[in-house]
VMD Tcl script that builds the backbone (N, CA, C; Angstrom):
set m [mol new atoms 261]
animate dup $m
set s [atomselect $m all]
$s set {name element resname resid chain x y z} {
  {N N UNK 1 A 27.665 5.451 -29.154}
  {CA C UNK 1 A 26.529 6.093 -28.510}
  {C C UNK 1 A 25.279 5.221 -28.610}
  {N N UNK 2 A 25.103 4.299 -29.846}
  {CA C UNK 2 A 23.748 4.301 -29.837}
  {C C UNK 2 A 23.758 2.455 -29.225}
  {N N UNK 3 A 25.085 1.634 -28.567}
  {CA C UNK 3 A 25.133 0.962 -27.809}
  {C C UNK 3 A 24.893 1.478 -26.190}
  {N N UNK 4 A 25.063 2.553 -25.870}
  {CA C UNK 4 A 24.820 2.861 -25.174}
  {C C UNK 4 A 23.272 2.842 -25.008}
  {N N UNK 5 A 22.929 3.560 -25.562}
  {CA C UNK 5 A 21.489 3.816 -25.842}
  {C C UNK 5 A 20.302 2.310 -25.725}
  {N N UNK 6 A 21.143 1.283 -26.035}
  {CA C UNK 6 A 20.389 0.044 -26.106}
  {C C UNK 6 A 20.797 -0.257 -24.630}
  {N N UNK 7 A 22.178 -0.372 -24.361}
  {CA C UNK 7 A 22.214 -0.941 -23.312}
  {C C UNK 7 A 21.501 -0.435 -21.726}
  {N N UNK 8 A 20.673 0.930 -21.909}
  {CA C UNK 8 A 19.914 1.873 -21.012}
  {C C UNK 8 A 18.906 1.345 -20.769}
  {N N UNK 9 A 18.063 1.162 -22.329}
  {CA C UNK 9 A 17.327 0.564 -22.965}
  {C C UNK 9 A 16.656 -1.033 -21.978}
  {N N UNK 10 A 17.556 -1.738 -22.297}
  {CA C UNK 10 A 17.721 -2.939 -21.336}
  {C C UNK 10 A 17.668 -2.856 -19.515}
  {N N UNK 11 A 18.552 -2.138 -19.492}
  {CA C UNK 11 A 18.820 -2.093 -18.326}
  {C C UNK 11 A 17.127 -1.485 -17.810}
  {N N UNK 12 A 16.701 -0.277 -18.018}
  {CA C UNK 12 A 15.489 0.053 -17.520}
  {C C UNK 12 A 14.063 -0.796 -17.692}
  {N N UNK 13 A 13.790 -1.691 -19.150}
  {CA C UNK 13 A 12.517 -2.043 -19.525}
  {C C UNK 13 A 12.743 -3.556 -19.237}
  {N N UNK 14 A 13.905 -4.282 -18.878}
  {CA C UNK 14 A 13.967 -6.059 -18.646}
  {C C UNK 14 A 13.404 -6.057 -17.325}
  {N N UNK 15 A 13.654 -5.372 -16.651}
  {CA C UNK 15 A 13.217 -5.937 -14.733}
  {C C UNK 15 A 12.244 -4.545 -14.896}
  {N N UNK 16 A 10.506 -4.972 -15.063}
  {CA C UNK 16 A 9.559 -4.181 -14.990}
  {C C UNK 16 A 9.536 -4.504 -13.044}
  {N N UNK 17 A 8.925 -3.585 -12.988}
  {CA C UNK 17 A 9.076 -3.257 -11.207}
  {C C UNK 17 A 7.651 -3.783 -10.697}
  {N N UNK 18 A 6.634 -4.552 -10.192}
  {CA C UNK 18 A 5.404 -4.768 -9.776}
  {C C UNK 18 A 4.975 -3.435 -8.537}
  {N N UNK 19 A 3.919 -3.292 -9.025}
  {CA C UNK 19 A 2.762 -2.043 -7.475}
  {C C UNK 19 A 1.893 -2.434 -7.731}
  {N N UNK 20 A 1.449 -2.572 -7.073}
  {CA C UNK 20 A -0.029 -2.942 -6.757}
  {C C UNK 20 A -0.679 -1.875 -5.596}
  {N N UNK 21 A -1.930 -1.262 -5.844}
  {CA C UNK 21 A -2.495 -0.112 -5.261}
  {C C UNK 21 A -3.732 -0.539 -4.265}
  {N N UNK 22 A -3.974 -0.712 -2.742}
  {CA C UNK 22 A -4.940 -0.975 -1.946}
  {C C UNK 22 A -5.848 0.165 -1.629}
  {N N UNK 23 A -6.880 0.610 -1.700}
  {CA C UNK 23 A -7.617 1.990 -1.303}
  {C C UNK 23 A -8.728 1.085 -0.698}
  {N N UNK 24 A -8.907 2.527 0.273}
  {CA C UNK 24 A -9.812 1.949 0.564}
  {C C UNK 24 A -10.769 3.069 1.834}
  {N N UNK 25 A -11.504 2.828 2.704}
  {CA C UNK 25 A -11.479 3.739 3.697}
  {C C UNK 25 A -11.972 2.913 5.203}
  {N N UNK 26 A -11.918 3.944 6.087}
  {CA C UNK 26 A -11.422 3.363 7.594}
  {C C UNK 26 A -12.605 4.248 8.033}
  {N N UNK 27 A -13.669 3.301 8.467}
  {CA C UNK 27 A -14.699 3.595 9.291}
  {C C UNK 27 A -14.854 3.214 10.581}
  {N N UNK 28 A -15.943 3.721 11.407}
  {CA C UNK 28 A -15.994 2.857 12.921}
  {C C UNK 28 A -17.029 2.232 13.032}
  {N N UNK 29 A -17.850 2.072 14.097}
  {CA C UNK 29 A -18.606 0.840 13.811}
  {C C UNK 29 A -20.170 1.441 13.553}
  {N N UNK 30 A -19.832 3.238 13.447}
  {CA C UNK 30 A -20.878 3.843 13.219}
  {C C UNK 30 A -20.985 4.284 11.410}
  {N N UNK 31 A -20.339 3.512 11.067}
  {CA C UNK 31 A -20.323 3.834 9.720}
  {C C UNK 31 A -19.643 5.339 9.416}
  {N N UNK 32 A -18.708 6.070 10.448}
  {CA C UNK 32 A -18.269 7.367 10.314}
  {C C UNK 32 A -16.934 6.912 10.263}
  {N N UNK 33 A -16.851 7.957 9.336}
  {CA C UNK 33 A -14.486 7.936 8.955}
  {C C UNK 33 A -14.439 8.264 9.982}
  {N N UNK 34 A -12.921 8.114 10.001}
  {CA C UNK 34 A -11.910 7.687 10.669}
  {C C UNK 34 A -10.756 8.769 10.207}
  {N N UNK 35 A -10.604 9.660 10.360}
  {CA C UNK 35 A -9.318 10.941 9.557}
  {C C UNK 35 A -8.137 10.255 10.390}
  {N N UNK 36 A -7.158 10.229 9.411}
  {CA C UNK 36 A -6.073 10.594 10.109}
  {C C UNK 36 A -5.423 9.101 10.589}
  {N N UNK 37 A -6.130 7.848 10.031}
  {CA C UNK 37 A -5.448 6.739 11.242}
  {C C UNK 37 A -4.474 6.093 10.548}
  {N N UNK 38 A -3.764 5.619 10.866}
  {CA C UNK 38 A -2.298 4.715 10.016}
  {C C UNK 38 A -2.398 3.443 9.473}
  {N N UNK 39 A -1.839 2.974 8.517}
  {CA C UNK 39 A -2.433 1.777 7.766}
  {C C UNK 39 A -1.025 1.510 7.134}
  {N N UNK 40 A -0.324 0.285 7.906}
  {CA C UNK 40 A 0.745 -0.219 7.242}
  {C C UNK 40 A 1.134 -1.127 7.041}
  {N N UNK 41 A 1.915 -1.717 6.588}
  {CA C UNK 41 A 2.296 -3.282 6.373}
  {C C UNK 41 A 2.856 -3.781 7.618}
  {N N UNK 42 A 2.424 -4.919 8.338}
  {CA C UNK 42 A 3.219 -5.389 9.245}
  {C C UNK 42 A 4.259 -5.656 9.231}
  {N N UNK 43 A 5.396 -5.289 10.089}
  {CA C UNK 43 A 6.468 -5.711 10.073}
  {C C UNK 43 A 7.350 -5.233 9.228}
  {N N UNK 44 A 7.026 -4.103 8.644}
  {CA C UNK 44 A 7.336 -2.940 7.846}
  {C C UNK 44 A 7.902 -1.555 8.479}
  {N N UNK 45 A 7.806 -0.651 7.954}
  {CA C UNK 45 A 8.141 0.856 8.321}
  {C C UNK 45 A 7.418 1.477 7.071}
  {N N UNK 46 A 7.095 0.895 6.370}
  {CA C UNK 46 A 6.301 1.444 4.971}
  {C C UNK 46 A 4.321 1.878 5.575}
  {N N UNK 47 A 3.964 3.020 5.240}
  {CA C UNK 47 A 2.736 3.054 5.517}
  {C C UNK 47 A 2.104 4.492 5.327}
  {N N UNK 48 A 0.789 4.768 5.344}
  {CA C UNK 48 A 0.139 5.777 4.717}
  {C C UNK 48 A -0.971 6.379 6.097}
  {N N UNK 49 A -1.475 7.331 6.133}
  {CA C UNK 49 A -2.355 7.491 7.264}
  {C C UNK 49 A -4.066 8.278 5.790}
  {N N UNK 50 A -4.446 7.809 6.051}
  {CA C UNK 50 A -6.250 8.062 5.573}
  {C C UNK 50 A -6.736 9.779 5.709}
  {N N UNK 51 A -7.085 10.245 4.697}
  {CA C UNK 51 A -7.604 11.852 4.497}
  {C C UNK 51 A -8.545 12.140 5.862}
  {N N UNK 52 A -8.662 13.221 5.725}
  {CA C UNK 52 A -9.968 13.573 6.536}
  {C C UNK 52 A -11.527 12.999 6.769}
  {N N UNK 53 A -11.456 12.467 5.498}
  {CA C UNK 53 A -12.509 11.512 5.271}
  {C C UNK 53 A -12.269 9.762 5.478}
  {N N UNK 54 A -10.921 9.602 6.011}
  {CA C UNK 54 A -11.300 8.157 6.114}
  {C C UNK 54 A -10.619 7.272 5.138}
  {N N UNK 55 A -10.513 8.132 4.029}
  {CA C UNK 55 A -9.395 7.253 2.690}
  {C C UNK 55 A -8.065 6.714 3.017}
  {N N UNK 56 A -7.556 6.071 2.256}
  {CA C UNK 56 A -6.519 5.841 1.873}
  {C C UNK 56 A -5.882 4.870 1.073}
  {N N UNK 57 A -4.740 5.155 0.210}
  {CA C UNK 57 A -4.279 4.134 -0.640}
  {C C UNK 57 A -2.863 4.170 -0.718}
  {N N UNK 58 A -2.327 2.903 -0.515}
  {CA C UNK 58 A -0.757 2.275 -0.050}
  {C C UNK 58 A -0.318 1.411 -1.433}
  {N N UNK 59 A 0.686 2.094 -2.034}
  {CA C UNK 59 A 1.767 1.084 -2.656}
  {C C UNK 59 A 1.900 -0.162 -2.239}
  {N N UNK 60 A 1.613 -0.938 -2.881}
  {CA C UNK 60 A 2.318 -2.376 -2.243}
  {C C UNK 60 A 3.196 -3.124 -2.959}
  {N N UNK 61 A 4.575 -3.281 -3.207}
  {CA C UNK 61 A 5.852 -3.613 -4.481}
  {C C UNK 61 A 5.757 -5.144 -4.139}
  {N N UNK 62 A 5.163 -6.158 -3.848}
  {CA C UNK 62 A 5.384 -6.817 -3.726}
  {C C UNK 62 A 4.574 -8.163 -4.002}
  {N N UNK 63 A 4.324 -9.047 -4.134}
  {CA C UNK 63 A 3.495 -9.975 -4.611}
  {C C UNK 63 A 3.015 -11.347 -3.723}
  {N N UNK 64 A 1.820 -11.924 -3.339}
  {CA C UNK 64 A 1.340 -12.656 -2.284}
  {C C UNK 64 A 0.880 -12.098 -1.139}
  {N N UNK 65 A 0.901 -12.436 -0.311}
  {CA C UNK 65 A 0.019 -12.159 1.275}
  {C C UNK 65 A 0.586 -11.461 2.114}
  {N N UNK 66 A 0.084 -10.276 2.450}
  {CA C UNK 66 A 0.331 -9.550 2.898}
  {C C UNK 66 A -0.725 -9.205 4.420}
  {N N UNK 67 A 0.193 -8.045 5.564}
  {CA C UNK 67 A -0.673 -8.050 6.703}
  {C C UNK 67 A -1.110 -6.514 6.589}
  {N N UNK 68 A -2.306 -6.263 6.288}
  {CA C UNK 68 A -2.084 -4.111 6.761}
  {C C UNK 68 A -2.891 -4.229 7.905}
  {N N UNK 69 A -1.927 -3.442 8.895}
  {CA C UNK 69 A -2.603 -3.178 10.319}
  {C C UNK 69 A -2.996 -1.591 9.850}
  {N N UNK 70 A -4.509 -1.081 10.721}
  {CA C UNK 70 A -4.889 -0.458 10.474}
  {C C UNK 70 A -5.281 0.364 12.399}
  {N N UNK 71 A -4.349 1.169 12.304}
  {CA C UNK 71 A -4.782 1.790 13.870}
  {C C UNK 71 A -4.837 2.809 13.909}
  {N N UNK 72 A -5.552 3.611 15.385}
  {CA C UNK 72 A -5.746 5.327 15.238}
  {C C UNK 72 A -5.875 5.379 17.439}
  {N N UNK 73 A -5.913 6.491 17.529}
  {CA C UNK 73 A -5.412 6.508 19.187}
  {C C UNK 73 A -7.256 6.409 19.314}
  {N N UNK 74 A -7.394 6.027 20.444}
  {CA C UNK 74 A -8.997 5.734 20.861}
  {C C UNK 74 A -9.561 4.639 20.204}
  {N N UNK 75 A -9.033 3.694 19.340}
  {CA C UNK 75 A -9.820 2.317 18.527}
  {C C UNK 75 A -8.967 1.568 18.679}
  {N N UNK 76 A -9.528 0.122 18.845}
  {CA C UNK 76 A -8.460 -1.046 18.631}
  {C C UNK 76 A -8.260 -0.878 17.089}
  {N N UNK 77 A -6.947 -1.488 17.442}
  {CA C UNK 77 A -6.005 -2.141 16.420}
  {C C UNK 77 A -6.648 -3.446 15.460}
  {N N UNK 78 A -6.955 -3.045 14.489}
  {CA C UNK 78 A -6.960 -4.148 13.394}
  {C C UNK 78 A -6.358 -4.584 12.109}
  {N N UNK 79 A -6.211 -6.035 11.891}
  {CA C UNK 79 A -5.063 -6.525 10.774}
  {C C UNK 79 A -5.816 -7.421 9.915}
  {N N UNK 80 A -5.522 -7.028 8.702}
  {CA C UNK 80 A -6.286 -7.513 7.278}
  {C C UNK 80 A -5.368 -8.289 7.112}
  {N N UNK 81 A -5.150 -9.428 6.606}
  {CA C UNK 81 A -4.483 -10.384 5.707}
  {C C UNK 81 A -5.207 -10.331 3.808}
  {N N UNK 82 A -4.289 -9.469 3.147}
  {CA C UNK 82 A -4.736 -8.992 2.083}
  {C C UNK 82 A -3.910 -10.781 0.777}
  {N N UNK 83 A -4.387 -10.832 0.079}
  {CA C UNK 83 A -3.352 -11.641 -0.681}
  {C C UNK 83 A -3.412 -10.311 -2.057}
  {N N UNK 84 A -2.022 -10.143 -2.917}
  {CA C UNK 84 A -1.401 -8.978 -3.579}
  {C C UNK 84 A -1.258 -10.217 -4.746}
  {N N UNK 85 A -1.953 -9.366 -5.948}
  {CA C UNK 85 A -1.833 -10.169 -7.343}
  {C C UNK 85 A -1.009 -9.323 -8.426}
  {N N UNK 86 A -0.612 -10.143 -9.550}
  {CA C UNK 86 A -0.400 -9.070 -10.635}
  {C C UNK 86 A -2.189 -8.753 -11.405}
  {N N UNK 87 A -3.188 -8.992 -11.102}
  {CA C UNK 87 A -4.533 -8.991 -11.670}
  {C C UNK 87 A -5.487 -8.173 -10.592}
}
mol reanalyze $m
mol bondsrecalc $m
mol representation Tube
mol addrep $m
């Protein structure tokens, strides 16, 4: 049992998993949120849409440069080139 117990042990705490957290909020050019608009990784299917107010914050598992397109119906489309650290 208590090989077991180590070998769990291992298995769960050797490969720590990286996230990294982007927030942020989505205004227009009047300085007013934006509810509701989508914000995802390019070239993805992964993505989050912003509160009523304009927020939002996306998981990101992955490490280096990244694209979040940020769109909503009635505004162009815009794309951040974020770079993703462990810091």
């Amino acid at each position: 049992m208590f090989r077991i117990a180590i070998i769990l042990f291992i298995f769960f705490f050797s490969n720590p998993s990286f996230s990294a957290v982007v927030r942020g909020s989505i205004t227009d050019v009047n300085h007013k949120p934006i509810p509701f608009a989508s914000v995802y990784l390019k070239n993805t299917t992964y993505g989050v849409a912003s509160d009523f107010k304009g927020r939002y914050y996306i998981n990101i598992k992955k490490e280096g440069v990244c694209m979040l397109v940020f769109s909503c119906v009635g505004y162009q489309t815009v794309e951040k080139k974020i770079s993703v650290t462990k810091n």
